[in-house]
C-alpha positions as CSV (number, residue, x, y, z in Angstrom):
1,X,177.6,135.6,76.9
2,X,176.7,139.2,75.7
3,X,173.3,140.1,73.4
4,X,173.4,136.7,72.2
5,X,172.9,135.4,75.7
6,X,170.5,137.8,76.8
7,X,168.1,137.3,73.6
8,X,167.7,133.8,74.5
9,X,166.7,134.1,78.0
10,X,164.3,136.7,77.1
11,X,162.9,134.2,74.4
12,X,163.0,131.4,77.1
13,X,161.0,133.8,79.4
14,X,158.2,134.3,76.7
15,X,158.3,130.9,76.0
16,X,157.6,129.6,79.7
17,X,155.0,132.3,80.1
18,X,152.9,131.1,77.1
19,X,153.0,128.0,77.8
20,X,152.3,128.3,82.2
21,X,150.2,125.9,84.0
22,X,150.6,122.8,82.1
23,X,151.3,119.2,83.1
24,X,154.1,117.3,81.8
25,X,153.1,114.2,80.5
26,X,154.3,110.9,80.8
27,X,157.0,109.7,79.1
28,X,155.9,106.1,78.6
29,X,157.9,104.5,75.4
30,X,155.1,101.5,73.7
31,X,156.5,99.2,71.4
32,X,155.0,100.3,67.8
33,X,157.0,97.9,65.8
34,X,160.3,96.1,65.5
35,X,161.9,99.4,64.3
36,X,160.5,101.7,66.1
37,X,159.1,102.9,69.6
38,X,156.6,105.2,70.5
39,X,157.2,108.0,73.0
40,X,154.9,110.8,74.7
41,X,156.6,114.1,74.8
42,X,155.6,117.5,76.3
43,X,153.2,117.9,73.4
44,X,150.9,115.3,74.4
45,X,151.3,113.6,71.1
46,X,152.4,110.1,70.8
47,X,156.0,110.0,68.2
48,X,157.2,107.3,66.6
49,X,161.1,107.2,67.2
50,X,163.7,104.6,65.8
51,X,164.7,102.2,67.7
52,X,168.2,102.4,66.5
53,X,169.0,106.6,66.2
54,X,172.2,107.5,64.4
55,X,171.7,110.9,63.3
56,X,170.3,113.8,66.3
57,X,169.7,117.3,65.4
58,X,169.1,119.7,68.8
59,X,167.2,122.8,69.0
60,X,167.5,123.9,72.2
61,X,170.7,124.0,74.1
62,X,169.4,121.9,77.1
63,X,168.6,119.8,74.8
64,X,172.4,119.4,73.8
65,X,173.7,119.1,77.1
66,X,171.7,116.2,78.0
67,X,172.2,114.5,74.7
68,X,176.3,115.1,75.7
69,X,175.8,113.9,79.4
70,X,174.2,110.4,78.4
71,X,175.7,109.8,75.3
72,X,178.9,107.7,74.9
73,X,181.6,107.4,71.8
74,X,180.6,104.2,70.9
75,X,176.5,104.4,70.7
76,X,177.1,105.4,66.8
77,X,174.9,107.7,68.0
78,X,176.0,111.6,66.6
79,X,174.8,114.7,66.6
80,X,174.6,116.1,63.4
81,X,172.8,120.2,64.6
82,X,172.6,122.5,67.2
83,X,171.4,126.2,67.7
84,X,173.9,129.1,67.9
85,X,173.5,129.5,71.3
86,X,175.1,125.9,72.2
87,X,178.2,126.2,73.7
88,X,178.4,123.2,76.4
89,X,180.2,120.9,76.4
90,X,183.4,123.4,74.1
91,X,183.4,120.2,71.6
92,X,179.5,121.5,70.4
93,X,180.7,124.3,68.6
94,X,182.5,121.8,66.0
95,X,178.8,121.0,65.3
96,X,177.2,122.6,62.1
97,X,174.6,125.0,63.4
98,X,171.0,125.3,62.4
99,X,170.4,129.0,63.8
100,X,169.0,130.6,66.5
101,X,166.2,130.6,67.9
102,X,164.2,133.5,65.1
103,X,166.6,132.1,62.2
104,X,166.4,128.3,62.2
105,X,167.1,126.9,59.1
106,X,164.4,124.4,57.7
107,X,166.8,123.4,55.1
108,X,169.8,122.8,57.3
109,X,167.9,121.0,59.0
110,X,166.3,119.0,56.4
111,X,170.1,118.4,54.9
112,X,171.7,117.3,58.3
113,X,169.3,114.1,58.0
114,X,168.7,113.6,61.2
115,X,166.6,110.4,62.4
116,X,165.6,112.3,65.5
117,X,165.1,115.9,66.2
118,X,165.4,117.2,70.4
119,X,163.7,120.6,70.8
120,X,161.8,122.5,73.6
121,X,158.8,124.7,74.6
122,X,161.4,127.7,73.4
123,X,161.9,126.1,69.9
124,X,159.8,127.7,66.8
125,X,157.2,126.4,67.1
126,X,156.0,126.6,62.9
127,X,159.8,124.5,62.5
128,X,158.9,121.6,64.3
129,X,155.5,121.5,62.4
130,X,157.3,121.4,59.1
131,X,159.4,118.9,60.2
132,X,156.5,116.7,61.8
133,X,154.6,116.9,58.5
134,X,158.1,115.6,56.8
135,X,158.3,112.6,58.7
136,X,161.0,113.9,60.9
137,X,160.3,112.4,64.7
138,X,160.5,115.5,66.9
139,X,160.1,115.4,70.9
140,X,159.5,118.6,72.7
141,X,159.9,118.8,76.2
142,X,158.8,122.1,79.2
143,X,161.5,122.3,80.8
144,X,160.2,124.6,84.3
145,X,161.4,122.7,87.2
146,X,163.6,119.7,88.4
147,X,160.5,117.0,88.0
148,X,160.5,118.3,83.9
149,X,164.2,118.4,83.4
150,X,164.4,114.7,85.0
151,X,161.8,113.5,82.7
152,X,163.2,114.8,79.8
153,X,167.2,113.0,80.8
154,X,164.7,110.0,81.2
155,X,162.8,110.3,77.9
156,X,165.6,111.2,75.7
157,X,167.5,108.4,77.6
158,X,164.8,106.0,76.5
159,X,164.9,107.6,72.7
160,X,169.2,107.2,72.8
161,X,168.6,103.5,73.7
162,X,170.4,104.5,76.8
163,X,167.5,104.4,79.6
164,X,169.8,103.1,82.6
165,X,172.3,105.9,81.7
166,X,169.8,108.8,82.6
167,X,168.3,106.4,85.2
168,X,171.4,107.3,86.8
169,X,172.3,110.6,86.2
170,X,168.9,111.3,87.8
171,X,169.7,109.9,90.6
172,X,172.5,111.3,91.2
173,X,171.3,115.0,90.8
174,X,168.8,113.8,93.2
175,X,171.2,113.4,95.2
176,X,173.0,116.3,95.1
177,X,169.6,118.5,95.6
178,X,168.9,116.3,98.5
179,X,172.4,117.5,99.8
180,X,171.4,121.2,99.5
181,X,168.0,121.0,100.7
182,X,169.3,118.8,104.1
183,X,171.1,121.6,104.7
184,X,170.6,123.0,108.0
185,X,168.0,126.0,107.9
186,X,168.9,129.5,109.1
187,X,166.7,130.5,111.9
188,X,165.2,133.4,109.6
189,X,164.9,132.6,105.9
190,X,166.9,135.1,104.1
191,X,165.2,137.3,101.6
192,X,166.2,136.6,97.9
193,X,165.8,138.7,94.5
194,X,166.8,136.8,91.3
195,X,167.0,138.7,88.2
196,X,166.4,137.3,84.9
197,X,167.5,140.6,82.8
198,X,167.5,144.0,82.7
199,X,166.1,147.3,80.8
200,X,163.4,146.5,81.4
201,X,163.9,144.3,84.9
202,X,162.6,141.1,84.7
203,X,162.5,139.1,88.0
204,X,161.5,135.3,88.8
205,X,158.1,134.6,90.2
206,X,156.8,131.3,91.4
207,X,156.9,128.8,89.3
208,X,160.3,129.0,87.8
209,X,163.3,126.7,88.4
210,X,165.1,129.8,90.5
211,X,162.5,130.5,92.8
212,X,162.7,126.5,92.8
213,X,166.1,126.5,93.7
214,X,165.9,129.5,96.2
215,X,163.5,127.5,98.3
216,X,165.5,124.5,98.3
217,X,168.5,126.8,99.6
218,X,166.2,127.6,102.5
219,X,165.9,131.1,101.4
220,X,162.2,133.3,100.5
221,X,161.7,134.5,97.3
222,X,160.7,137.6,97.6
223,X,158.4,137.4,95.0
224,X,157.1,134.5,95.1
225,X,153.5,135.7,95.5
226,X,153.6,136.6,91.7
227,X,153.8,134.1,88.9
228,X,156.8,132.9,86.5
229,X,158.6,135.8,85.0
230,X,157.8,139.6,85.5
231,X,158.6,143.1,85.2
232,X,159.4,144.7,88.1
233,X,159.3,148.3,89.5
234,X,161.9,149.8,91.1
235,X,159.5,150.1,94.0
236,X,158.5,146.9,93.8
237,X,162.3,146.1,94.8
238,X,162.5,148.8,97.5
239,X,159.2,147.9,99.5
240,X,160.6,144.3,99.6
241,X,164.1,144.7,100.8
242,X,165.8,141.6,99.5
243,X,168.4,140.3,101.6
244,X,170.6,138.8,98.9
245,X,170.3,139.5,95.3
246,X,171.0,136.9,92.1
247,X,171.5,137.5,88.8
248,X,173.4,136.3,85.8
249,X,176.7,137.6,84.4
250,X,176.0,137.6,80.8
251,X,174.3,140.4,80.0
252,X,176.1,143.9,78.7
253,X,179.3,144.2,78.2
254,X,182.4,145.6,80.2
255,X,181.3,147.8,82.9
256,X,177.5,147.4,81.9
257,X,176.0,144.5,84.0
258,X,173.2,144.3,85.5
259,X,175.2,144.8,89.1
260,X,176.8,147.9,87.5
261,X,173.1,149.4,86.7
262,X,171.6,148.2,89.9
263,X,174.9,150.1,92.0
264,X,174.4,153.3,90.1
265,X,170.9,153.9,90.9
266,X,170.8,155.9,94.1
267,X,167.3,154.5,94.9
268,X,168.9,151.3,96.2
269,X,171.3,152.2,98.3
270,X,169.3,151.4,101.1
271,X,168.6,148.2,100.3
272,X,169.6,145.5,102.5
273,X,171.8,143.5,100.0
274,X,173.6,146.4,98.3
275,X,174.5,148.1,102.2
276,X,175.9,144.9,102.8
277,X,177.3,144.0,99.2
278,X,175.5,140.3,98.7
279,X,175.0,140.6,95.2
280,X,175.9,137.7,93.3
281,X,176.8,137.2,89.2
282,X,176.3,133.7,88.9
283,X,177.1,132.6,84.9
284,X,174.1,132.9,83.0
285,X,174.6,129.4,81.2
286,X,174.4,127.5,83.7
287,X,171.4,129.3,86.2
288,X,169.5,129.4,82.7
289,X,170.0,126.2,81.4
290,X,167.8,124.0,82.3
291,X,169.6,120.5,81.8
292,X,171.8,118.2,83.9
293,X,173.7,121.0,85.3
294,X,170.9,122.6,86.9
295,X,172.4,120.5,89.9
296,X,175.4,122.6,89.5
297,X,173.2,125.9,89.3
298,X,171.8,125.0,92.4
299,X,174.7,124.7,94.2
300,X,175.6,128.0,93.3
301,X,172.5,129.6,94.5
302,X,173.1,127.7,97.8
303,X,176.5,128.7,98.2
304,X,175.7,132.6,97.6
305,X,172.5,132.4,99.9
306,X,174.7,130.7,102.7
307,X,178.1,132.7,102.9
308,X,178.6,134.4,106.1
């Protein structure tokens, strides 16, 4: 996905370490009045939605994903937005744009009409102000593990008038992470590195959905003692000796990856996973994404953690 990519999971990084240690609510919808319903989002704050949405604008590409996965052609439900960064499912990118995530457009947004705007803890933040003080409903959902991303299919479910749809898509990417986590455990835990981006290295910490997923893999984090998303030293890495080591492909161009930089620094060569080749490129939209194909992301981990 090139810079594009790489700026927003550094934004998405920033975004989840602001906003570390909180609770996500409830999302509990309360009849306000016969045209409307009241739902609980991230923000704590109660918003009054339609109860009939036509018109969605997105502001975060999870967002988009899950609006895709539970909508159908004949809700007369439509998105009418998106960011520049949403390209899942291909049909998206038909979708007029709003911006990215330092150039949304209050304006576009304004003019695209929507009844109901989807955004998350990465969104700008001084946006969905403006477009709370215009009477625009806005839900914002934290999106740092499986329990948040199922309560956001659930609540946006509720907001599409679609609540038995995500009911089920829930449970079947329960399902699926129940299928991975069953899994027969190795008789040593194998020693996993996942890297967020590089110059400088970022890792994941505890707390994130990849150090999620490499636990339900059967696998150790190797730095799971430290919390979300962190610079790392290179001899930080050393000292640790991952066993396998993760990372998106999505970042650089041609022969500069993050496995290309990580091969050509001699300091590493004695690391177990680069003796033995077990580094992985997994495809940075979907292990960075935190939406319904988070199920698929895991499956990836798994699959790289349990090759012979």
């Amino acid at each position: 996905m090139g810079s594009r990519g790489a700026t927003f999971t550094i934004l998405f990084i920033c975004a989840l370490v602001l906003t570390g240690g909180c609770v996500s609510p409830e999302h509990t919808p309360e009849t306000a009045s016969a045209t409307t319903i009241t739902i609980t989002d991230f923000s704590g704050v109660p918003v009054q939605v339609p109860a009939d949405v036509h018109r969605v604008v997105s502001l975060s590409p999870s967002e988009t994903e899950i609006f895709y996965e539970l909508n159908t052609p004949d809700s007369g439900i439509e998105l009418v937005g998106r960011t520049d960064y949403d390209n899942y499912p291909p049909e998206v990118v038909s979708v007029p744009s709003m911006g990215g995530p330092k150039t949304l457009s209050i304006d576009a947004i304004i003019q695209a009409e929507p009844d109901l705007v989807l955004a998350s803890t990465v969104t700008n933040t001084d946006i969905t102000a403006q477009l709370a003080q215009l009477g625009i409903p806005v839900l914002t959902y934290q999106l740092e593990n499986f329990d948040d991303v199922y309560d956001n299919i659930r609540s946006v479910g509720i907001a599409l008038g679609c609540k038995e749809r995500a009911e089920s898509l829930v449970a079947s990417m329960r399902q699926r992470v129940a299928a991975v986590s069953n899994g027969t455990p190795a008789a040593e835990p194998p020693k996993v590195m996942y890297i967020v981006s590089a110059d400088p290295m970022y890792v994941a910490g505890a707390g994130t959905l990849q150090d999620e997923m490499i636990t339900l893999c059967g696998a150790a984090n190797i730095f799971h003692d430290k919390s979300r998303y962190f610079a790392v030293s290179e001899e930080a890495i050393i000292s640790r000796r991952p066993d396998i080591i993760l990372m998106p492909l999505g970042h650089g161009s041609g022969s500069h990856t993050i496995k290309a930089d990580l091969l050509k620094k001699g300091v590493f060569s004695e690391i177990p996973a680069i003796v033995s080749g077990r580094l992985y490129e997994l495809d940075e939209n979907v292990v960075s994404r935190p939406g319904p194909r988070i199920v698929l992301a895991l499956e990836m981990f798994d699959e790289c953690i349990t090759a012979d």
